[in-house]
C-alpha positions as CSV (number, residue, x, y, z in Angstrom):
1,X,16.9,-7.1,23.8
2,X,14.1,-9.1,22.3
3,X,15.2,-12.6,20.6
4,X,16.2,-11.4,16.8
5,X,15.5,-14.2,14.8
6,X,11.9,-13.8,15.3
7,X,12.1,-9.7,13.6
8,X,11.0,-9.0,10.3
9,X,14.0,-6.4,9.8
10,X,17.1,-6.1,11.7
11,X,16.8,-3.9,15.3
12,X,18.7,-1.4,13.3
13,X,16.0,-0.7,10.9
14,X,13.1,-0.4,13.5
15,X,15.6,2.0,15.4
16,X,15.8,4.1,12.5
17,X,12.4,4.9,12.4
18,X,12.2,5.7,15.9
19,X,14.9,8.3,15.8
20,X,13.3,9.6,12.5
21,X,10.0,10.1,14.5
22,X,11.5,11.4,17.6
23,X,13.1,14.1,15.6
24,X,9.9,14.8,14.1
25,X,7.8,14.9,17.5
26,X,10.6,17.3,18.7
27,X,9.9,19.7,16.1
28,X,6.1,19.5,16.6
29,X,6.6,20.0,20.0
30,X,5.2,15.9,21.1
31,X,6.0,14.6,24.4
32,X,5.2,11.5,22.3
33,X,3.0,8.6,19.7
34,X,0.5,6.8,20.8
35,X,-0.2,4.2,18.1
36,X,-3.1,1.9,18.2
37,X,-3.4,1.0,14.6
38,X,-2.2,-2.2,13.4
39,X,-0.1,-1.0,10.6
40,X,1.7,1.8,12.3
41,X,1.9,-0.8,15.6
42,X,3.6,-3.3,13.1
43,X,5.7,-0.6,11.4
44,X,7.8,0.9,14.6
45,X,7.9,-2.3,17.2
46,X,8.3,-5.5,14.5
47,X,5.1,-7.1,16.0
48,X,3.0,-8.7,13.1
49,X,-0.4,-6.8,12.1
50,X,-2.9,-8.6,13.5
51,X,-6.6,-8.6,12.4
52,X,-8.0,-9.8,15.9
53,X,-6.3,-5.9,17.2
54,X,-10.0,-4.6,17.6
55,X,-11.0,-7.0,19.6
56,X,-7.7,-7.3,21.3
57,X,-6.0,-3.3,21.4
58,X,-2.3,-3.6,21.4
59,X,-1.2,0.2,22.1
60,X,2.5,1.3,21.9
61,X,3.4,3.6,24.2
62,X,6.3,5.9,22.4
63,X,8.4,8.6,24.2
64,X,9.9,11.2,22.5
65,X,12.5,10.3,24.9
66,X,13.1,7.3,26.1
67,X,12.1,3.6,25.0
68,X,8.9,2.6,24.0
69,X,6.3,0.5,25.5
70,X,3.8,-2.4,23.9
71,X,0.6,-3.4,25.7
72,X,-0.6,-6.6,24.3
73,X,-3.4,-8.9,25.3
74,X,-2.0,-12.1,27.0
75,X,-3.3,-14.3,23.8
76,X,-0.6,-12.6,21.9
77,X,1.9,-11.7,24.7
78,X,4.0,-14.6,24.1
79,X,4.9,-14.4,20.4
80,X,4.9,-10.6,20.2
81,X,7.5,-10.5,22.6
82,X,9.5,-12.5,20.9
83,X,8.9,-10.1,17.7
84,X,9.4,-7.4,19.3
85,X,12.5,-5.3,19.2
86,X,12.4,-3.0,22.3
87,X,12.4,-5.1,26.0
88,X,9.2,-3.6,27.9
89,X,6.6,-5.6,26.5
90,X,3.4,-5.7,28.9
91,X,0.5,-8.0,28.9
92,X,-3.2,-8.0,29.7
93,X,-5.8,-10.8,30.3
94,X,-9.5,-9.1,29.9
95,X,-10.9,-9.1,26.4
96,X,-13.1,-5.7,27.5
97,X,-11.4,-3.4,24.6
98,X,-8.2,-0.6,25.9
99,X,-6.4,-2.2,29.0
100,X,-7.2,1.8,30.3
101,X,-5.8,1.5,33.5
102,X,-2.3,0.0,31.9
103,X,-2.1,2.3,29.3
104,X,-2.6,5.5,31.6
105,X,0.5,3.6,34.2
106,X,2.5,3.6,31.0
107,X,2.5,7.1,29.6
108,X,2.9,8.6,33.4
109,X,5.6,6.7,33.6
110,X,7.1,7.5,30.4
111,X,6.1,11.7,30.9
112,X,3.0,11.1,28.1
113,X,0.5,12.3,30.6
114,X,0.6,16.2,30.3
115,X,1.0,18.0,26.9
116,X,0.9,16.9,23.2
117,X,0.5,13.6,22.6
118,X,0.1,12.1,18.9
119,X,-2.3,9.9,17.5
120,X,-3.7,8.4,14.3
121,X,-6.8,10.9,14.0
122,X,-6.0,11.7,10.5
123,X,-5.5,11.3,6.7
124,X,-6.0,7.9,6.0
125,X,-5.4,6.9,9.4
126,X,-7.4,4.8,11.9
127,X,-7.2,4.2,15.7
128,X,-7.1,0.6,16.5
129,X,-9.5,1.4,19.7
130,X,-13.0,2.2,20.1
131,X,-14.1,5.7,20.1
132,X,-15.6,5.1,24.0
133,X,-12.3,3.9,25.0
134,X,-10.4,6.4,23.2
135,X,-12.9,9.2,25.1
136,X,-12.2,7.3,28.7
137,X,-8.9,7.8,28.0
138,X,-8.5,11.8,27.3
139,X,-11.1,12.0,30.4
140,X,-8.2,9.8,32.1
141,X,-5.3,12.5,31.1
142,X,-6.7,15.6,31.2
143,X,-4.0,17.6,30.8
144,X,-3.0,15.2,27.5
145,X,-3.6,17.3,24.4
146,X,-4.1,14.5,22.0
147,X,-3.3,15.6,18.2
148,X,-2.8,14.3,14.8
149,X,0.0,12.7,13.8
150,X,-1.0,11.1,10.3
151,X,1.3,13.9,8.9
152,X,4.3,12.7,10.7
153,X,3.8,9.5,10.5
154,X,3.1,8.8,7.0
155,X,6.4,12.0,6.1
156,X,8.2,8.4,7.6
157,X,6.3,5.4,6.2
158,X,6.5,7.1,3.0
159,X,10.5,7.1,2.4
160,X,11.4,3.3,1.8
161,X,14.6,2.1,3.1
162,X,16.6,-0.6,1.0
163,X,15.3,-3.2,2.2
164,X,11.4,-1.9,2.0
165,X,12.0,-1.6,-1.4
166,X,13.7,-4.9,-1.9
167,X,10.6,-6.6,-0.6
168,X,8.6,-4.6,-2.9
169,X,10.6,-5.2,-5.8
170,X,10.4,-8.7,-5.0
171,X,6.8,-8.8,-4.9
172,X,6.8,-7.2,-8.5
173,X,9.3,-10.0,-9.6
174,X,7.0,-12.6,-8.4
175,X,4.0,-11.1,-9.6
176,X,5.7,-10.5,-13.1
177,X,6.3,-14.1,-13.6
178,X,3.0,-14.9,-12.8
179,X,1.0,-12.9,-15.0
180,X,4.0,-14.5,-17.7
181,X,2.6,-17.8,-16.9
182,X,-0.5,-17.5,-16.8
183,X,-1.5,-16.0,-20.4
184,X,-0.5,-19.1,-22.0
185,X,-2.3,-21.4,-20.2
186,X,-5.3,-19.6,-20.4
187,X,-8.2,-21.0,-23.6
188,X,-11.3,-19.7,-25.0
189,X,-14.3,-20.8,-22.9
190,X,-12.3,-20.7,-19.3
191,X,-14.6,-18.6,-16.8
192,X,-13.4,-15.4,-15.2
193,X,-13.0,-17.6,-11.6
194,X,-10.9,-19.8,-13.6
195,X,-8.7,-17.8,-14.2
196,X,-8.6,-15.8,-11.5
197,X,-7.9,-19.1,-9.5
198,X,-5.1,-20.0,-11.8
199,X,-3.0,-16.8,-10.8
200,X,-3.6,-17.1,-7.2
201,X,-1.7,-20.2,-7.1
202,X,0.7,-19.1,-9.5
203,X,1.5,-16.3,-7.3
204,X,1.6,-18.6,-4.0
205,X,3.9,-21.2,-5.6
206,X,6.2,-18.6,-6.5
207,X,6.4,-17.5,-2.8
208,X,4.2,-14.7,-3.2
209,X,1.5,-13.9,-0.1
210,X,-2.0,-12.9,-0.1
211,X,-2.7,-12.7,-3.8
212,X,-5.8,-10.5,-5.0
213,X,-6.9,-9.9,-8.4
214,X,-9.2,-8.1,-10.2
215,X,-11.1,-9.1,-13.7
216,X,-12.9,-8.1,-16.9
217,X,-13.5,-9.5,-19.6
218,X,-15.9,-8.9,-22.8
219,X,-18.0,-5.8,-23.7
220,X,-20.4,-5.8,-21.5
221,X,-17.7,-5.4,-18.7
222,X,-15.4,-2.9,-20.4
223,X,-16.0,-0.1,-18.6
224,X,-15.5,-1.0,-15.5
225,X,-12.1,-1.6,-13.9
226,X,-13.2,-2.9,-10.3
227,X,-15.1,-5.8,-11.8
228,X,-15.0,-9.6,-11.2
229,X,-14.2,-12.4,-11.2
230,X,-17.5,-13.7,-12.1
231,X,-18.8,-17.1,-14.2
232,X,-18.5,-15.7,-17.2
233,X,-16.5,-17.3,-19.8
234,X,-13.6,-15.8,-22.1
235,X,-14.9,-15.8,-26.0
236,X,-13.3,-15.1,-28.9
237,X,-12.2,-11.8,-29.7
238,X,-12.3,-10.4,-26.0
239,X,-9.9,-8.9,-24.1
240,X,-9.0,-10.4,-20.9
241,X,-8.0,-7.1,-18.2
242,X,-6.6,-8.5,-15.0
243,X,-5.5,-6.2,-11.9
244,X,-3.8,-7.9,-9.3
245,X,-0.5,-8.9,-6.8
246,X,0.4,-10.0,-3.5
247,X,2.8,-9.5,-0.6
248,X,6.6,-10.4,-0.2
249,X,7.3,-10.4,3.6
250,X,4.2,-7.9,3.8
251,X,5.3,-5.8,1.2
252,X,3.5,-5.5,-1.9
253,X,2.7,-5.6,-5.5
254,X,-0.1,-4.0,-7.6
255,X,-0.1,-3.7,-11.5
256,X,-2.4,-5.0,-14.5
257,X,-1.7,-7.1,-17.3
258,X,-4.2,-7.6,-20.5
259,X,-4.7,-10.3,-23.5
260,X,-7.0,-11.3,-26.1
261,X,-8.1,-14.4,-27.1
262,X,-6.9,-15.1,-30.6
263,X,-4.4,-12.1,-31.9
264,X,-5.3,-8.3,-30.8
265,X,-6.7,-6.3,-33.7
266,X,-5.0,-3.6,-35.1
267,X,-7.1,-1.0,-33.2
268,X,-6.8,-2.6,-29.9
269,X,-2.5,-2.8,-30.2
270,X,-2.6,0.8,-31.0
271,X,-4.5,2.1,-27.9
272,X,-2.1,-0.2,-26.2
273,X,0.7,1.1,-27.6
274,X,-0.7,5.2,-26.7
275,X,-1.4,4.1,-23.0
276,X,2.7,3.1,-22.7
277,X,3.6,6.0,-24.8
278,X,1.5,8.6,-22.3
279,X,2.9,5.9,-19.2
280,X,6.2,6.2,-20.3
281,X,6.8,10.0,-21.3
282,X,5.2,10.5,-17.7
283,X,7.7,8.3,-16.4
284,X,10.3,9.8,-17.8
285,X,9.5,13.3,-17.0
286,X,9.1,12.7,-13.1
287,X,11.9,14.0,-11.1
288,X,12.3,14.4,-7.4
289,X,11.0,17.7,-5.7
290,X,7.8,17.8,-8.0
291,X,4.7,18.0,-6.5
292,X,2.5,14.3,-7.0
293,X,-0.2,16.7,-8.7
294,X,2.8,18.2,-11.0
295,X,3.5,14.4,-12.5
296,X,-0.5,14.4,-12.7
297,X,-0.4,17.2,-15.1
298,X,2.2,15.9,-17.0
299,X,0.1,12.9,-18.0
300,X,-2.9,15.4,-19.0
301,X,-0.8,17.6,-21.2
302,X,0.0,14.1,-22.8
303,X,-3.7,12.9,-23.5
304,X,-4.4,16.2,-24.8
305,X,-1.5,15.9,-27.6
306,X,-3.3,13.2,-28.7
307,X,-7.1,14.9,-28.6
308,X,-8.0,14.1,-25.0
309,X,-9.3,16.0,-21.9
310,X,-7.8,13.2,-19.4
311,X,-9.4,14.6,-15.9
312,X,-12.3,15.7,-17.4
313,X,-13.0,13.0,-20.3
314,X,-11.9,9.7,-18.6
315,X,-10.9,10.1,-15.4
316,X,-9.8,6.5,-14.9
317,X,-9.2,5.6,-11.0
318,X,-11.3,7.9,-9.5
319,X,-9.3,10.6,-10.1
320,X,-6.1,9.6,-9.7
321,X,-3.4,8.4,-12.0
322,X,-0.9,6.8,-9.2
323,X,-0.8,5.8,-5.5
324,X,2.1,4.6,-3.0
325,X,2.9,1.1,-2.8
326,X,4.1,-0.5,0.7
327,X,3.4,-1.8,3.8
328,X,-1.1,-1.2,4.0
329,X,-3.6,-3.5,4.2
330,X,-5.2,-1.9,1.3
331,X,-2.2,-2.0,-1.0
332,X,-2.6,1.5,-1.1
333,X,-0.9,4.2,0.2
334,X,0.0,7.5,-0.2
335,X,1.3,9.9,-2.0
336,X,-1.3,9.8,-4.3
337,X,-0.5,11.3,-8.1
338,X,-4.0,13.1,-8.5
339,X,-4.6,16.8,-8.8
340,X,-5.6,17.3,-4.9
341,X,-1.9,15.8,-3.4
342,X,0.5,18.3,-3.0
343,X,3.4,16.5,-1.6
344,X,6.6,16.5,-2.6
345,X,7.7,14.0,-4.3
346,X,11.1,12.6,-3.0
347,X,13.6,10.1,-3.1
348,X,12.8,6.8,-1.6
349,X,9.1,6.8,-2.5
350,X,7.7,4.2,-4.4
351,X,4.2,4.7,-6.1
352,X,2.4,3.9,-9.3
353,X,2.5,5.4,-12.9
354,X,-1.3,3.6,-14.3
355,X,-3.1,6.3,-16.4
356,X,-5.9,4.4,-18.4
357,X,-8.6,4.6,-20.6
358,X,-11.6,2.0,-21.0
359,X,-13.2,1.9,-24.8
360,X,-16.1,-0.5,-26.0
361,X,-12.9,-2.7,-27.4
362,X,-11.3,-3.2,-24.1
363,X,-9.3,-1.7,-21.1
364,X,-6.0,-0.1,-21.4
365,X,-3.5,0.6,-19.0
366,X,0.0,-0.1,-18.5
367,X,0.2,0.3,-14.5
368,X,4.0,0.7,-13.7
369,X,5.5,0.6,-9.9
370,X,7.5,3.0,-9.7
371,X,10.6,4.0,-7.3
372,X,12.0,7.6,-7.3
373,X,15.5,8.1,-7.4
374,X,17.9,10.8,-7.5
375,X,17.5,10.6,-10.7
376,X,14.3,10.1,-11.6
377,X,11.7,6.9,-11.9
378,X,12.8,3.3,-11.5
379,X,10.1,0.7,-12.8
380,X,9.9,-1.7,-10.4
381,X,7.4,-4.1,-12.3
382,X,9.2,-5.0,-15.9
383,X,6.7,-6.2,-17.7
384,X,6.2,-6.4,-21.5
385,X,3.4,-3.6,-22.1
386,X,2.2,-5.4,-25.1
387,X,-1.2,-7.4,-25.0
388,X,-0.6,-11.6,-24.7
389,X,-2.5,-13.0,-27.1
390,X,-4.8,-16.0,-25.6
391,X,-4.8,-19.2,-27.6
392,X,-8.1,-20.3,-29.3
């Protein structure tokens, strides 16, 4: 066994999701994985997601019976030993793309060379090799049937154990505090980079990871939510939208938080107010073994008790109301709570509640991270939904 104090999670948590995905391959009838991507490479052997995996493949080599296998170039072959959990951990010197010959040693010897075999060729899925190399290789093992697995594997990545969703919770926490911080500091005539700049660190001194944020701010950026930062400076009377979070041990955050500067007018707390009411009764309503396009129509039957056509009208986030939240180098994950997903919704899935609505007086959205229970919704993110008010 590989030296523990180097693993991200105990062996007993990557084992887990072995067995869970050798029970699915059973059932699908997989004589095993092959997983080139970075995050799913990451996600079953402990080894860190590396960016330089493109130009260095690092293929695991997964038996639905059996233990696994990870290729890695010798660059990385020292430390990713030491990462990860299983013992047969080979390495390669060439910097050419798939060690081919290696790989095709490894799934003879592990009975991956005839029948299905499962790869990331799907929904939101990438292989971390080229498409030649991928090509040499089914020429290599022609009698490899090489399928998707994206439904399998995300069925797994989806369902959060208790320590994945300590590590996002934690993330929330420290994300929280930041936004906290931050409102007060910020003044009238600070640019958009400013402030922006002022978060990052924020969120880094609190022991938060790669912190991102979007901005708005003013009317003539209102209605966009993907905006910013830019060099423009916060005035009087304009509401101040950010977007934003970071990772906790490579988990992640992602919510909004809003101010104006000098006190929010009476028009702009009440379409505050209706976005938490619409957040919140969707919230609430949620329950496990609802499709994620059933708690989407729960948040239109809302905006139409107050005289909206949400999906058709507004339509904030590209057609989605909610997305998973976890370990992806977008932040993003699914299921996503749109009117196209149809998966069930169960327990152990954590994903985001953030219907909104942008006006010519501001952007308004009370973006919640959400865990599903047995019992229903957890927020994850407790944070006051009222705008801050930014001094003058």
């Amino acid at each position: 066994m590989g030296d523990v104090q180097y693993m991200s999670f105990p062996v007993e948590e990557y084992q887990m999701r072995c067995n869970k995905a050798r029970e699915l391959m059973e059932g699908k009838e997989l004589k095993g994985l092959l997983i080139t991507g970075d995050s799913n490479f990451a996600y079953f052997t402990g080894g860190k997601r590396d960016a330089t995996m493109h130009a260095r493949p690092s293929p695991m080599i997964f038996p639905c019976k059996g233990d696994p296998t990870a290729i890695v170039q010798g660059f990385h072959h020292w430390y990713k030993a030491r990462e990860i959990w299983f013992d047969d951990v080979r390495g390669y010197n060439t910097m050419l793309g798939l060690p081919l010959e290696m790989t095709v040693e490894a799934m003879q010897a592990k009975g991956m060379d005839k029948g299905r075999v499962g790869v990331e060729l799907g929904y939101e899925q990438r292989l971390g090799i080229s498409f030649n190399d991928f090509m040499k290789l089914k020429k290599a093992l022609p009698k490899v049937e090489f399928v998707d697995a994206a439904d399998l594997l995300w069925s797994i990545r989806m369902i959060k154990s208790s320590e994945e969703i300590a590590r996002i919770r934690r993330a929330c926490e420290i994300t929280t505090v930041a936004y906290d911080s931050l409102f007060p500091t910020l003044s009238e005539g600070m640019s958009e980079r400013e402030i922006i700049d002022r978060f990052f660190k924020l969120v880094v001194n609190l022991g938060g990871r790669s912190p991102w944020g979007l901005i708005n701010s003013g009317p003539e950026n209102y209605n966009s939510n993907v905006g910013g930062p830019g060099n423009r400076r916060i005035q009087r009377g304009d509401q101040v939208w950010l977007d934003g979070g970071c990772s906790y041990k490579a988990y992640v955050s992602d919510f909004c938080c809003a101010g104006t500067v000098a006190p929010p007018s009476n028009k702009q707390k009440k379409m505050q107010q209706m976005v938490w009411e619409i957040t919140k009764a969707v919230i609430d309503a949620a329950c496990p073994g609802m499709r994620a396009c059933d708690i989407d129509a729960l948040n239109q039957v809302e905006w139409e008790k107050r005289g909206y056509n949400y999906n058709r009208d507004i339509n904030w986030g590209g057609g989605r109301i909610g997305h998973g939240v976890g370990f992806a180098p977008s932040e993003n994950e699914p299921p996503h709570i749109a009117p196209y997903d149809t998966t069930i919704i169960k327990p152990g899935m954590v994903f985001t509640i953030e219907p909104g609505i942008n006006t010519e007086y501001g952007c308004y959205q009370r973006e919640s991270v959400c865990l599903m229970t047995e019992d229903g919704l957890e927020i994850l993110n407790k944070i006051d939904p009222a705008l801050r008010t930014i001094p003058i």
